[in-house]
PyMOL CGO cylinders between C-alpha atoms (Angstrom):
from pymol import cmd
from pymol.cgo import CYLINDER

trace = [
    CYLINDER, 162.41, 273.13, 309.09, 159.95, 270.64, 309.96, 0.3, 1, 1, 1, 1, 1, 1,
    CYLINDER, 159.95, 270.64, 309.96, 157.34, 271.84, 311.84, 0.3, 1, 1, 1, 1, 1, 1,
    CYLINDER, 157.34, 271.84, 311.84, 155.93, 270.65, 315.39, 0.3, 1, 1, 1, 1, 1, 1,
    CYLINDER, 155.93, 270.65, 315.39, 153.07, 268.83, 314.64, 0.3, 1, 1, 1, 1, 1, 1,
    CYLINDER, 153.07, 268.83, 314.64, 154.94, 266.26, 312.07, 0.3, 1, 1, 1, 1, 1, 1,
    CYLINDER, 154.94, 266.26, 312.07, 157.64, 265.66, 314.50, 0.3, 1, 1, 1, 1, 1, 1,
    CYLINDER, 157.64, 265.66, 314.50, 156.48, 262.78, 316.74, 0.3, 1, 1, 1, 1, 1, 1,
    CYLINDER, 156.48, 262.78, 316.74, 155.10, 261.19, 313.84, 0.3, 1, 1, 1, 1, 1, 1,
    CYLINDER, 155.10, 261.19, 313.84, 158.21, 261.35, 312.37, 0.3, 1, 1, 1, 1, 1, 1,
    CYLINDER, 158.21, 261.35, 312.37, 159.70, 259.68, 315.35, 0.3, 1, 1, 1, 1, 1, 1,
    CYLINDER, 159.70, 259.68, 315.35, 157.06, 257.49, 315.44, 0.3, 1, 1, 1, 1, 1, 1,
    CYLINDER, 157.06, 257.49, 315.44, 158.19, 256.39, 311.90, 0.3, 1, 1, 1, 1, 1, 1,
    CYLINDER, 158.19, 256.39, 311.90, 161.39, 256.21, 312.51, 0.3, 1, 1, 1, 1, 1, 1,
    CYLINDER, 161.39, 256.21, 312.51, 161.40, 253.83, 315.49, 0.3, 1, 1, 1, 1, 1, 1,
    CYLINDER, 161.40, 253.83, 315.49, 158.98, 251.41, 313.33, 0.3, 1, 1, 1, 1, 1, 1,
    CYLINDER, 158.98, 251.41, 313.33, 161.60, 251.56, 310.51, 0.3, 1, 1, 1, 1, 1, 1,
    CYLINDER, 161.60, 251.56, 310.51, 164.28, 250.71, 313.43, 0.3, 1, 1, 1, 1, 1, 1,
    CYLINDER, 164.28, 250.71, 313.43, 162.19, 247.89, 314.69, 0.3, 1, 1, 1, 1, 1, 1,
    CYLINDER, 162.19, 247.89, 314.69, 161.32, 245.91, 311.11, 0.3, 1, 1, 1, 1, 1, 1,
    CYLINDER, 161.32, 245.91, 311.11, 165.02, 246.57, 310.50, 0.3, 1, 1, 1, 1, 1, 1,
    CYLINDER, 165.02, 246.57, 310.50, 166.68, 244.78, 313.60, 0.3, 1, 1, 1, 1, 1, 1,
    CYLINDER, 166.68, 244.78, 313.60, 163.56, 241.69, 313.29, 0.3, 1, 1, 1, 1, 1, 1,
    CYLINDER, 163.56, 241.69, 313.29, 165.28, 240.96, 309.48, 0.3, 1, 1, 1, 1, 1, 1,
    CYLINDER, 165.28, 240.96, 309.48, 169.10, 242.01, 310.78, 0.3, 1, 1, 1, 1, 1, 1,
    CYLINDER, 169.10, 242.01, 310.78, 171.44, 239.31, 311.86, 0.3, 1, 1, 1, 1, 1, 1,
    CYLINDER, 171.44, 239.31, 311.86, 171.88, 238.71, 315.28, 0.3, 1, 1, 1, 1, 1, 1,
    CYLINDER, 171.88, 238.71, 315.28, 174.88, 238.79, 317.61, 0.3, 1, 1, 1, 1, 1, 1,
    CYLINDER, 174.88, 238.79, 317.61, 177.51, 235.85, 317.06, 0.3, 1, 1, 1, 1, 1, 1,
    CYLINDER, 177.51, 235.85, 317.06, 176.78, 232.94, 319.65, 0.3, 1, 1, 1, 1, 1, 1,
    CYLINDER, 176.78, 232.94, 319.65, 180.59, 231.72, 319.03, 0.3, 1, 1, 1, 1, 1, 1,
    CYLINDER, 180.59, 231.72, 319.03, 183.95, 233.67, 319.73, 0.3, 1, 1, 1, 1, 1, 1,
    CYLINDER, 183.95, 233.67, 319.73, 184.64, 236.74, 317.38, 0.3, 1, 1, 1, 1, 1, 1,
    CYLINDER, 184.64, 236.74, 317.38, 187.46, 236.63, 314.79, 0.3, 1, 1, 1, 1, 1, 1,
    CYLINDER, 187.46, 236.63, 314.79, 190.17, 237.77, 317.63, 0.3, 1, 1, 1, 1, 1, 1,
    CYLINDER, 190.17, 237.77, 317.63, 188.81, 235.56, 319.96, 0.3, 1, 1, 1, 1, 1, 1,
    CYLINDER, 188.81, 235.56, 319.96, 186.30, 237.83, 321.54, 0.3, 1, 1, 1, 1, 1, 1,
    CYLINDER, 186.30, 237.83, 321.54, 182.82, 236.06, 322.45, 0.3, 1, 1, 1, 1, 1, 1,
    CYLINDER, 182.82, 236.06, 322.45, 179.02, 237.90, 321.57, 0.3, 1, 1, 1, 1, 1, 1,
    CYLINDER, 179.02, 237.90, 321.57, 178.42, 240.62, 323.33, 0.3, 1, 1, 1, 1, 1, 1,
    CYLINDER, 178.42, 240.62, 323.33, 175.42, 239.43, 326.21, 0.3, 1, 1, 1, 1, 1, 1,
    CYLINDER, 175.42, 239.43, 326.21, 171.67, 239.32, 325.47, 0.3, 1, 1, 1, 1, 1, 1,
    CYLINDER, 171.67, 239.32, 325.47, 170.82, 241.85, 327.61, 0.3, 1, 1, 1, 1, 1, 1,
    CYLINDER, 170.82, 241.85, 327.61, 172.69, 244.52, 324.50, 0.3, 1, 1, 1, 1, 1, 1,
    CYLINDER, 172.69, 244.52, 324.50, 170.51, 245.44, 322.00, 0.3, 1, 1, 1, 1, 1, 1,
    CYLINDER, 170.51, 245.44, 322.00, 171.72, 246.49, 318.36, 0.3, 1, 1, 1, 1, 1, 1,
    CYLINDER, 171.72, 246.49, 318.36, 169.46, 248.39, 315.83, 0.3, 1, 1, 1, 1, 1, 1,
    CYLINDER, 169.46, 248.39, 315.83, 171.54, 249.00, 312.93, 0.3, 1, 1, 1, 1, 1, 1,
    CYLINDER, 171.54, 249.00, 312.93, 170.67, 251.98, 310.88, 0.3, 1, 1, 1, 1, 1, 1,
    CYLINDER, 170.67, 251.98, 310.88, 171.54, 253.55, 306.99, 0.3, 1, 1, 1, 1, 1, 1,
    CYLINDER, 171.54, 253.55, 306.99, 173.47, 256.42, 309.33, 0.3, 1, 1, 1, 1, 1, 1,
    CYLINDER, 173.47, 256.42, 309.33, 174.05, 254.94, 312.68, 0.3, 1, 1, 1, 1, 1, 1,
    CYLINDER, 174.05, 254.94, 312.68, 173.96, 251.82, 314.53, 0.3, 1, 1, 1, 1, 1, 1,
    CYLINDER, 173.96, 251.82, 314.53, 172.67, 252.02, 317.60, 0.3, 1, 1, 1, 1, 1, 1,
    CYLINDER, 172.67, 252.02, 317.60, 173.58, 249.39, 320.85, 0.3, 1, 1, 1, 1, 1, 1,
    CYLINDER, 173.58, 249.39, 320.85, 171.62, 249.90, 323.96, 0.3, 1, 1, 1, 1, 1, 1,
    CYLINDER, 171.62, 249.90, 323.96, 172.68, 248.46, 327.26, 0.3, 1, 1, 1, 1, 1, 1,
    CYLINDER, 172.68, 248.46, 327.26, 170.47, 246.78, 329.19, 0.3, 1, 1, 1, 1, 1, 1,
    CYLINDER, 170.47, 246.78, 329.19, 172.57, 245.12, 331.45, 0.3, 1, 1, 1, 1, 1, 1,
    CYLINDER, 172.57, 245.12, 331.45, 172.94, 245.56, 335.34, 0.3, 1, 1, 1, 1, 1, 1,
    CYLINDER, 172.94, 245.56, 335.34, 176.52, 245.35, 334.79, 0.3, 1, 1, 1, 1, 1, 1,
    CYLINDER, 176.52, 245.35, 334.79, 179.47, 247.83, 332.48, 0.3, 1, 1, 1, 1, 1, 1,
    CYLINDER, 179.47, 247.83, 332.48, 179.56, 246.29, 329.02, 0.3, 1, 1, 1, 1, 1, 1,
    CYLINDER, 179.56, 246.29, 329.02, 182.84, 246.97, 326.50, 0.3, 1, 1, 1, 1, 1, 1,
    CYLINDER, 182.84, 246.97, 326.50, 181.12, 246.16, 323.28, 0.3, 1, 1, 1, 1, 1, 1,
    CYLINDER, 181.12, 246.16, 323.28, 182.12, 246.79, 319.48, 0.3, 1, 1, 1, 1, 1, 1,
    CYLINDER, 182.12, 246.79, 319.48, 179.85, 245.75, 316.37, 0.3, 1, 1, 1, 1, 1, 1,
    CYLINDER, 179.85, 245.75, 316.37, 180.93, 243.40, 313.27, 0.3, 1, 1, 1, 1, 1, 1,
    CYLINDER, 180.93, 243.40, 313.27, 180.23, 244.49, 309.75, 0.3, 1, 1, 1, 1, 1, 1,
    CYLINDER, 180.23, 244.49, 309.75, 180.35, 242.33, 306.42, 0.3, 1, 1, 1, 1, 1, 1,
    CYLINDER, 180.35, 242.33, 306.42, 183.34, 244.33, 305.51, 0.3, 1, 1, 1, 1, 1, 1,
    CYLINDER, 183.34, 244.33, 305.51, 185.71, 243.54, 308.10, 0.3, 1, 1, 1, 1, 1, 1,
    CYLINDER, 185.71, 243.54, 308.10, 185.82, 247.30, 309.14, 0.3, 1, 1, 1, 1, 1, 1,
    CYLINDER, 185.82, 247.30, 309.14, 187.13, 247.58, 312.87, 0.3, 1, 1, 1, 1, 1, 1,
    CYLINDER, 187.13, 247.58, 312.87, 185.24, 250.33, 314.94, 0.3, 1, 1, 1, 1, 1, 1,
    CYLINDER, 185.24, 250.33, 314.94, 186.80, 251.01, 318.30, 0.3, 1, 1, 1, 1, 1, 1,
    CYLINDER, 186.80, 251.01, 318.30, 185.51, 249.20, 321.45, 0.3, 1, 1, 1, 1, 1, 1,
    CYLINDER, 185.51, 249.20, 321.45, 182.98, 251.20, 323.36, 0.3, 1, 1, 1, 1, 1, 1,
    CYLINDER, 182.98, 251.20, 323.36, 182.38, 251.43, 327.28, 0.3, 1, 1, 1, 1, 1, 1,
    CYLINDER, 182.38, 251.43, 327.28, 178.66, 251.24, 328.57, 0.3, 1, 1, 1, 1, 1, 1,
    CYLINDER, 178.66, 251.24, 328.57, 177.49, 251.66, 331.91, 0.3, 1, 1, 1, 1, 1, 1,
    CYLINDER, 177.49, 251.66, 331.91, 174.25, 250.29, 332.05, 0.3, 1, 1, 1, 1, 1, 1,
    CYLINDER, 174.25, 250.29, 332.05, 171.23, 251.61, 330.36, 0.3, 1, 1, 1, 1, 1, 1,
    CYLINDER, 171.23, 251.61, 330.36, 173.65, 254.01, 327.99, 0.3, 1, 1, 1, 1, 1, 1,
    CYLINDER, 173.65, 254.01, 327.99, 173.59, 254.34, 324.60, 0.3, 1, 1, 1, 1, 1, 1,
    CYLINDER, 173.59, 254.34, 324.60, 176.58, 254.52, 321.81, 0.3, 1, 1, 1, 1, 1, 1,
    CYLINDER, 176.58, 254.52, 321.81, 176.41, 254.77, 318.05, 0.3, 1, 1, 1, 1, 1, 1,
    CYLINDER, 176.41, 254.77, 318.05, 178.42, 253.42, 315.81, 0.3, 1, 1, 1, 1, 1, 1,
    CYLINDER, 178.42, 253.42, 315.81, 178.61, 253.67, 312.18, 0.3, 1, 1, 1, 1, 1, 1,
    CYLINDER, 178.61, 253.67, 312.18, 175.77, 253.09, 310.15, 0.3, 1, 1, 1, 1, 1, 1,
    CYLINDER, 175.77, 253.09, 310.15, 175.50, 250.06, 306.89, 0.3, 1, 1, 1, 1, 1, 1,
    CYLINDER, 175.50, 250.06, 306.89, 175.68, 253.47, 304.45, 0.3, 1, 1, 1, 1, 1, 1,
    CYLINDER, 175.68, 253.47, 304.45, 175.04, 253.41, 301.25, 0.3, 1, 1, 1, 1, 1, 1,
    CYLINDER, 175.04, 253.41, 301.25, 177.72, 250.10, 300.85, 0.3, 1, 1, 1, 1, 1, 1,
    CYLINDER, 177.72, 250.10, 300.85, 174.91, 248.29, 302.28, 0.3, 1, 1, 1, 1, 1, 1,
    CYLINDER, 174.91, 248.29, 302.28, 178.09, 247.27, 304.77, 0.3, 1, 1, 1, 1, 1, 1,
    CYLINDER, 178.09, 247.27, 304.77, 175.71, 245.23, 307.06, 0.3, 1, 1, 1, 1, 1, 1,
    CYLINDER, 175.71, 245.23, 307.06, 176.10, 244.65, 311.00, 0.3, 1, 1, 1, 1, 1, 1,
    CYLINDER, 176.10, 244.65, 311.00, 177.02, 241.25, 311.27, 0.3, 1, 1, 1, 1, 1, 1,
    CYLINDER, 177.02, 241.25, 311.27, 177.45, 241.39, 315.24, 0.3, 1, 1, 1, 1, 1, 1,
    CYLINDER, 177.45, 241.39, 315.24, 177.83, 242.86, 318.34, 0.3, 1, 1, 1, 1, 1, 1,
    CYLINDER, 177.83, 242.86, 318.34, 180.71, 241.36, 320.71, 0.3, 1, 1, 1, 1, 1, 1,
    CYLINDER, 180.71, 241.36, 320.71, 182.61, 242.09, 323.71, 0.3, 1, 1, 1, 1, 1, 1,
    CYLINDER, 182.61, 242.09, 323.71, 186.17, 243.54, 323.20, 0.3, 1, 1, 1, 1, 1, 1,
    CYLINDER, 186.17, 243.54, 323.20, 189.25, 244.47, 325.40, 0.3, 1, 1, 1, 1, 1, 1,
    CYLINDER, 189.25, 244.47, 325.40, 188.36, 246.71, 327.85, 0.3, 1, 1, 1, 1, 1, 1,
    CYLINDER, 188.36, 246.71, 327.85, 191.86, 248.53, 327.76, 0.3, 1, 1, 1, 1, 1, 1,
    CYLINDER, 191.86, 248.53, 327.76, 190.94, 250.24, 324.30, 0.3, 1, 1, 1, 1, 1, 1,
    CYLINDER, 190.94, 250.24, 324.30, 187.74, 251.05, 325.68, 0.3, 1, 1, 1, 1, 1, 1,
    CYLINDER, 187.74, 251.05, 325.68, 186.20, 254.65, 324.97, 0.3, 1, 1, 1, 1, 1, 1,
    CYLINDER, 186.20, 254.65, 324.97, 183.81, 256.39, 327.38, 0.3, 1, 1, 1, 1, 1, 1,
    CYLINDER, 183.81, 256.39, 327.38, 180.17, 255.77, 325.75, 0.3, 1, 1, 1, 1, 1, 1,
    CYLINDER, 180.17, 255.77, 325.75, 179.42, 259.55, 326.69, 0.3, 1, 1, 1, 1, 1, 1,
    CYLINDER, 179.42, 259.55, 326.69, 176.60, 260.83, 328.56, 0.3, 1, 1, 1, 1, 1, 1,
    CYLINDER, 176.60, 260.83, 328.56, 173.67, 259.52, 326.43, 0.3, 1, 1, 1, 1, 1, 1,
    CYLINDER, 173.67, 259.52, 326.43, 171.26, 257.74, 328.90, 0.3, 1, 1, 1, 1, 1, 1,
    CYLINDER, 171.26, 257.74, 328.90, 167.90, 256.05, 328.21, 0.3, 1, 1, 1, 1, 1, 1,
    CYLINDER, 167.90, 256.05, 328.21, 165.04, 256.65, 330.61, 0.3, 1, 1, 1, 1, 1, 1,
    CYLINDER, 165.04, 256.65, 330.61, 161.69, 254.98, 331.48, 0.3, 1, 1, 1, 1, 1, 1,
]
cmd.load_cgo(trace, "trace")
């Protein structure tokens, strides 16, 4: 158990890892996705993770986004209103980096859940 005190240091840590991580991951593709799909928009954020991959939407508008890895892997497509949250798989211990985040077909699109950020 960890106790109180340690926890929002912990955090703390955490989002600083999360932060130097996305400034040396590779951006979202500018051109169209393997199946013809185009980047998902500026205003969604990606901060990959060893565990999970995080994608924030900051848009005014619903996003249906999916993320790239260097594998190939397909992840389903994911359906964010906006400010929600999803995670995805993590790079693991394959070091299976997130090459992308891109729109996909809103037809195989899976609610994003309740997850909301605030502030």
């Amino acid at each position: 158990m960890i106790p109180r005190s340690s926890l929002p240091r912990r955090v703390a840590g955490a989002a600083a890892t999360a932060l130097v991580l996305t400034a040396f991951a590779p951006g979202p593709r500018a051109e169209a996705g393997p199946r013809g799909d185009t980047a998902a928009p500026a205003c969604v954020h990606t901060y990959p993770g060893w565990r999970y991959t995080t994608v924030v939407n900051d848009c005014d508008t619903v996003v249906h986004v999916t993320v790239d890895y260097a594998d190939g892997r397909s992840v389903p497509c994911r359906t964010l209103a906006p400010h929600d949250i999803a995670t995805f798989p993590g790079y693991g211990p394959e070091l299976d980096h997130v090459t992308g985040t891109r729109e996909c077909v809103p037809g195989t699109a899976r609610a994003a859940g309740p997850a909301r950020l605030t502030g």
